[in-house]
C-alpha positions in Angstrom: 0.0 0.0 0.0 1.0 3.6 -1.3 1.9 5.6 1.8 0.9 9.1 2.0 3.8 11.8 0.8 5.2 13.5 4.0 4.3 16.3 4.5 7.5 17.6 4.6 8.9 16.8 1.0 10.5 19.3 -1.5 7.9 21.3 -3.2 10.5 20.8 -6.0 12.5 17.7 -7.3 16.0 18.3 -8.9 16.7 17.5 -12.0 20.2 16.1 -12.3 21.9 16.4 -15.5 23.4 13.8 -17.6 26.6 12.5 -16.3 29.4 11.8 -18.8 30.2 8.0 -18.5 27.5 6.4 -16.7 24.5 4.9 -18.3 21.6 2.7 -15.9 18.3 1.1 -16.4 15.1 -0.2 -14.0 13.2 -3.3 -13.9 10.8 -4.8 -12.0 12.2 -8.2 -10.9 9.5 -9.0 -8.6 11.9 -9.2 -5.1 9.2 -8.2 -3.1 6.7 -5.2 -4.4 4.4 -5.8 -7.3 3.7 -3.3 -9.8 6.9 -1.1 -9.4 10.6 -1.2 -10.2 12.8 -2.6 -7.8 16.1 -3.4 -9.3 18.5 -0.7 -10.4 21.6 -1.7 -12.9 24.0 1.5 -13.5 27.0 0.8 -15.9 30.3 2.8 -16.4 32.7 3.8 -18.7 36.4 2.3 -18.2 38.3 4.3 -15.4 35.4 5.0 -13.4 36.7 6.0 -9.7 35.0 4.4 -6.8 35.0 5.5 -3.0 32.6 4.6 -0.8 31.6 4.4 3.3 29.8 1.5 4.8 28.0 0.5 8.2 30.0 0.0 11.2 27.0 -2.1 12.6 28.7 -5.5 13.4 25.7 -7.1 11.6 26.3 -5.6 8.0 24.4 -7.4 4.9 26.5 -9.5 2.3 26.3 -6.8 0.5 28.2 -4.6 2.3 31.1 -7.4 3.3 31.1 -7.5 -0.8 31.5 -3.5 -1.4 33.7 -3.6 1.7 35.8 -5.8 -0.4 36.0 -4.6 -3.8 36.9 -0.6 -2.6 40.4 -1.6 -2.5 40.6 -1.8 -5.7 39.1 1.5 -6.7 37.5 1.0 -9.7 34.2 0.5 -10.9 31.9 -1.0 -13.8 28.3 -1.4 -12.5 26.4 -1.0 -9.5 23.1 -3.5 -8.9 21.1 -1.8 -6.4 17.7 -4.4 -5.1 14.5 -2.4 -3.0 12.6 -5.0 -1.1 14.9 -6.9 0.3 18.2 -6.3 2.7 20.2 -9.5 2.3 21.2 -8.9 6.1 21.2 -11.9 8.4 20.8 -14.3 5.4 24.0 -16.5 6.3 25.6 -18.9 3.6 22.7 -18.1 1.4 23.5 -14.4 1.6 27.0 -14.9 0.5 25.4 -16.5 -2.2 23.1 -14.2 -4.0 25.9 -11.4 -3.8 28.0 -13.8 -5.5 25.8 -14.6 -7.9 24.5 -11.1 -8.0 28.1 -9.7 -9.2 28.5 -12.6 -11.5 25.2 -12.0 -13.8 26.4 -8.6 -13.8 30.1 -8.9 -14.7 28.3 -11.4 -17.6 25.9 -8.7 -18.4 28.2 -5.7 -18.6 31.5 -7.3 -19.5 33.8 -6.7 -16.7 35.3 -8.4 -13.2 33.3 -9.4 -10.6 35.7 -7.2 -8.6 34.2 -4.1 -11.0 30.4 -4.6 -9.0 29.3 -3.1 -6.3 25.7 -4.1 -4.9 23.4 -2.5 -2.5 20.2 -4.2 -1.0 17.6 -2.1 0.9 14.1 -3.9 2.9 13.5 -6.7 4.8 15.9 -8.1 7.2 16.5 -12.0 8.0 14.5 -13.6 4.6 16.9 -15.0 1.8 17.3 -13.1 -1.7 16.6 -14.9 -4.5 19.2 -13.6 -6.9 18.1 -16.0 -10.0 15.4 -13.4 -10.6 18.2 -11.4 -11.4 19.2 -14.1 -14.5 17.8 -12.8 -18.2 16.8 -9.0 -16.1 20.3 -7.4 -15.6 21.2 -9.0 -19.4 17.8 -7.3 -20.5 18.7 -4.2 -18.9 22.1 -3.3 -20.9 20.1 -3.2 -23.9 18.0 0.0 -22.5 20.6 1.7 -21.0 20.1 5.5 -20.5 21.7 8.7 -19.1 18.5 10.0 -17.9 15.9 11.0 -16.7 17.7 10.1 -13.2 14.2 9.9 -11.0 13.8 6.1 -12.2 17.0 4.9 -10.4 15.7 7.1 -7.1 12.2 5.5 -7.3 13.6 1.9 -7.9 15.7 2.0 -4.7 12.7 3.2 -2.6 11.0 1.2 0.5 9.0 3.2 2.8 10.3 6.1 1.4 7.0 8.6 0.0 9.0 10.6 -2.3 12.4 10.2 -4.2 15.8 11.9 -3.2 17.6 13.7 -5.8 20.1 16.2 -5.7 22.5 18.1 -8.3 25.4 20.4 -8.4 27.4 22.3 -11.5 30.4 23.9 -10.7 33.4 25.2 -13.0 36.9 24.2 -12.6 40.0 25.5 -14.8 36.7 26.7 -17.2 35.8 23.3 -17.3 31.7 22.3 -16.3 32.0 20.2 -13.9 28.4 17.9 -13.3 27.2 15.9 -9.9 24.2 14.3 -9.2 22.9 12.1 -6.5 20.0 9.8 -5.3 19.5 8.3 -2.1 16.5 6.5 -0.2 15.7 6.2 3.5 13.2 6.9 5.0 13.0 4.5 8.9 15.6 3.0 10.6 17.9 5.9 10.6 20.8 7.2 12.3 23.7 6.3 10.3 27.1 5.5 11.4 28.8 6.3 8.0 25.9 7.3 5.7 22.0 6.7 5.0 20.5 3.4 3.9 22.0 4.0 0.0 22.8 6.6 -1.4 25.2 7.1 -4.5 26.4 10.2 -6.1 28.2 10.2 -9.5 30.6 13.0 -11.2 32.4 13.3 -14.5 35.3 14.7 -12.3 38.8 13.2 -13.2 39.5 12.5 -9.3 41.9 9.5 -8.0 40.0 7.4 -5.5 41.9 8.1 -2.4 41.1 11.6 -3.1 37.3 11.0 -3.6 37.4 8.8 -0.8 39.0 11.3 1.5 36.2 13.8 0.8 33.6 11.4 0.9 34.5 10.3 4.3 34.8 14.3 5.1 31.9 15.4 4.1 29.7 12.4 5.3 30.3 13.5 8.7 28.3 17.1 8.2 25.5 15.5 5.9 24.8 11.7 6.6 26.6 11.1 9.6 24.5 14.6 11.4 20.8 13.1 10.9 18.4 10.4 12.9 15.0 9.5 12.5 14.5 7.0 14.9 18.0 5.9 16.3 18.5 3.0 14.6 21.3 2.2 12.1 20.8 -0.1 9.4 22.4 -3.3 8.3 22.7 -2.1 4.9 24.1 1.9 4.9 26.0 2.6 2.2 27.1 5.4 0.5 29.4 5.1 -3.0 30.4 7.6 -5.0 31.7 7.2 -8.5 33.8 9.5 -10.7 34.1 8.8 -14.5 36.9 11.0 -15.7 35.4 12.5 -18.5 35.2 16.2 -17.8 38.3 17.7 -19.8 40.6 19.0 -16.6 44.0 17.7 -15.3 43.2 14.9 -13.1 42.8 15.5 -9.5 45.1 13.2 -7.8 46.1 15.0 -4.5 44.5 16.5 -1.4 47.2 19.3 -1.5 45.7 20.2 -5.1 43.3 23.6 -4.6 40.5 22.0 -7.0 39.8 18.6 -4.9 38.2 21.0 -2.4 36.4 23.1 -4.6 35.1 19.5 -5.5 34.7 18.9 -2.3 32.4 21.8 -1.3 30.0 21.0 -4.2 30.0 17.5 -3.3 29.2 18.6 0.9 26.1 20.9 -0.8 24.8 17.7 -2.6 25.3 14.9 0.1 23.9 17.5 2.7 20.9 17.9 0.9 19.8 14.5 0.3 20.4 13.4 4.1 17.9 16.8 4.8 15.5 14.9 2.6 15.8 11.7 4.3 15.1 13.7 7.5 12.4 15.2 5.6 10.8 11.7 4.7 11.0 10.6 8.5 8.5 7.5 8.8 5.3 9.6 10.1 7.2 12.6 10.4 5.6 16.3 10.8 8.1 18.7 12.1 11.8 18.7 10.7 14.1 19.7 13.9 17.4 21.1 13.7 19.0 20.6 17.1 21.9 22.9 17.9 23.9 22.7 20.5 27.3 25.2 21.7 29.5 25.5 24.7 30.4 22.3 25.4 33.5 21.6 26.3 34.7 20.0 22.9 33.1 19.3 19.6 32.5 15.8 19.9 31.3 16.2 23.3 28.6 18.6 21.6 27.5 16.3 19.1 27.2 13.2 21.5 24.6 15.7 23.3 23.0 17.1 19.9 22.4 13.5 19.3 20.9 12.4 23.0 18.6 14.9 22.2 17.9 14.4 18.6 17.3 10.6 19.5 15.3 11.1 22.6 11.4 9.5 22.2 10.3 11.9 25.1 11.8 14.9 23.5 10.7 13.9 19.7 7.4 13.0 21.2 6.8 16.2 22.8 7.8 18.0 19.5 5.1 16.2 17.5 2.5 16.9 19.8 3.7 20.5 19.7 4.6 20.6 23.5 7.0 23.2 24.6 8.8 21.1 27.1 12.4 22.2 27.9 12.2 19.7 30.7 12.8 16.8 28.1 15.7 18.9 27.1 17.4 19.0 30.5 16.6 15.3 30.4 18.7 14.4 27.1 20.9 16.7 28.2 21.8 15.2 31.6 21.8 11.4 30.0 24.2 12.2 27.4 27.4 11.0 29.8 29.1 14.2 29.1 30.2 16.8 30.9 27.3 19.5 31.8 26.5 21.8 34.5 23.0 21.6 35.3 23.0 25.7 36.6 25.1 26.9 33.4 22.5 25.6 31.1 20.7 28.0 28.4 18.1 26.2 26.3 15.8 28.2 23.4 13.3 26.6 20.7 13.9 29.2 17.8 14.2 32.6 19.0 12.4 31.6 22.4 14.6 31.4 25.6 12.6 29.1 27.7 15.4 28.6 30.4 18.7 30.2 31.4 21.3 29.4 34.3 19.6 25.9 35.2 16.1 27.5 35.7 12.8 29.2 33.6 13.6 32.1 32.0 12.2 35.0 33.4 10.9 36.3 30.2 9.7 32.8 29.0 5.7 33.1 27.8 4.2 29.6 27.4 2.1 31.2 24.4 4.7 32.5 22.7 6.6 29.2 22.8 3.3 27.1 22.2 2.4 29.2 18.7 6.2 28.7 17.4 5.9 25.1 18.0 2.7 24.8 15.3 5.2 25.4 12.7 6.7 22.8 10.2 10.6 24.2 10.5 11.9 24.0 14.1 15.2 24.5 16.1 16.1 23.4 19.3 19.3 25.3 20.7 21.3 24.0 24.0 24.3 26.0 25.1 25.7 24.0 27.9 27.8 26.7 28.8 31.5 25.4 29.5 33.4 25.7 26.5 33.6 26.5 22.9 32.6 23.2 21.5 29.3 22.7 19.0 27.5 20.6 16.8 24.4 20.5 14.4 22.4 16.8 14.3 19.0 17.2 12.2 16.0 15.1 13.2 12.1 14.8 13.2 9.1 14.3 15.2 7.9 10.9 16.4 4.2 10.3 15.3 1.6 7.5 15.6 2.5 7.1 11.9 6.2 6.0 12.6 4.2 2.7 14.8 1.6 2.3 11.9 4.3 1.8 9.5 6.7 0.3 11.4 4.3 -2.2 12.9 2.9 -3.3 9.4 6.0 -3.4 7.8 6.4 -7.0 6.8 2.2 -7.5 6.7 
């Protein structure tokens, strides 16, 4: 069943151009839906730079031992990405399909199994049949295109209600230089590396250890600053693949000024699909941007931003458009790091509800109840000991995250 678009989706989608060197196709290979695509093969062009970061959850799919395994050798072919089905907790069977997976596709496409990279996304703990793969990824390479790029985005969906797109152009030595990305995820999120998939691709001559160095980087503002629910999948990955094509030197050093002009278009367009993952929340209604300064170190900051960010009580609270800055004090004092109780200033937007451990004396309950009706909120904590801060980007917890969650294999 169809669920509902959040109501927090782009009014917009983006429209990511054409990228020089890769080609894909969709198919429905009946894994699990019915009536919609659920397979995605992406081909490309010899030389193809890969980088990539995967789950550190100690119960990673096979498909992520396989990716873990074939980044080392920095190139890439295809990528076969499945919706329906995770291939996480699938034993012997697991190691399999992604064998078998890789194999159709190196068939398909003409290159090493080592060239393929897979990505599964759904249902945890039931085998993947990958023989419905046979005669579908061969069929695919005949109908390989360069765009439009929302039919990869909606093949890779679950519970997602909208598709994830994002784009950048930029100019380097007069050269265009093109990006574009998808990504899905929707539940089970609070990544420790990336979302559930996502996969960005570039025309950019860049050397792997390069584009894996900025990957990793930039991952920890975008991906790495988000949760839904607190949970982090079996199956987060996030590749990134760079062709070569666009006519510039090759990028093969950090030290080299253009890898992080790269590198800031490539933060604007992982940052923006992890906002729209946040945005498609399971049940979510308010998107939360949870601020918090003065700690006494940056990491110290963000294990709080995240206490918060992850807190049922506080994300509860939120949805039912409750003021409560004693939920705050709550996250706050459970984070494990160091806080001082009477030091602490907490605000939701521009409203200071308390100040130096107590209410503030020009907190108004009205004032703070209206700004909580809106859609866009922030949550600011300065703990008041130091200089450190972080940013972590969350949403409400509705009855709709239980309906979903509870009917999700039914």
């Amino acid at each position: 069943m169809a669920l509902p678009v959040s109501p927090l989706a782009p009014k917009t989608y983006a429209t990511p151009p054409a990228i020089a060197g890769v080609r894909f196709a969709t198919a429905e290979a009946g894994i699990r839906y019915k009536g919609r695509t659920d397979v995605l093969l992406a081909v490309f062009d010899e030389g193809t730079a890969v980088a990539g970061v995967l789950t550190r959850s100690l119960c990673p799919s096979a498909a992520i031992d396989w990716c873990r395994q074939n980044l080392s050798g920095g190139t890439a072919r295809a990528l076969v990405v499945n919706s329906g089905n995770a291939n996480a907790f699938t034993g012997l069977k697991g190691i399999e399909a992604v064998s078998l997976t890789a194999e159709l596709a190196a068939r398909a496409v003409g290159c090493a199994t080592s060239e393929v990279f897979l990505a599964s996304t759904g249902v945890i703990g039931e085998p993947l049949d990958a023989r419905k793969f046979d005669g579908v990824l061969d069929a695919l390479t005949q109908k390989l295109s360069a765009e439009p790029w929302m039919e990869p985005a909606k093949a890779i969906m679950t519970t997602d209600t909208f598709a994830k797109l994002s784009e950048a152009t930029l100019e380097i030595d007069g050269v265009t230089i093109n990006i574009a990305g998808i990504a899905k995820g929707s539940g089970m999120i609070a990544p420790d590396m990336a979302t559930m998939l996502s996969f960005v691709f570039t025309d950019a001559p860049i050397a792997a250890p390069v584009l894996q160095a900025l990957l990793t980087k930039h991952n920890a503002t975008s991906f790495n600053a988000i949760t839904v629910d607190s949970d982090t999948s079996t199956s987060d990955t996030l590749l990134a693949f760079a062709t070569g094509k666009a006519a510039i030197d090759p990028i093969a050093s950090l030290d080299d000024p253009r890898a992080e002009i790269f590198g800031e278009a490539l933060s604007d367009v992982l940052f923006d699909m992890a906002m729209q993952v946040v945005r498609d929340g399971e049940g979510a209604t308010k998107f939360v941007t949870v601020n918090v300064s003065g700690a006494t170190s940056d990491e110290s900051a963000a294990k709080i931003a995240r206490s918060i960010a992850d807190s049922p009580l506080v994300k509860t609270a939120i949805a039912g458009e409750d003021a409560n800055w004693g939920r705050i004090v709550m996250a706050v004092g459970k984070a494990g790091q160091p806080a001082d109780r009477d030091k602490l200033t907490i605000a939701f937007g521009d409203h200071v509800l308390a100040r130096n451990g107590q209410r503030a004396a020009e907190y108004s309950e009205d004032a703070a109840t209206a700004y909580m009706k809106g859609e866009e909120l922030s949550v600011s904590v300065d703990i008041g000991l130091g200089a450190g801060h972080a940013t972590v980007y969350t949403c409400d917890l509705t009855h709709g995250y239980i309906d979903i969650n509870g009917n999700y294999r039914s």
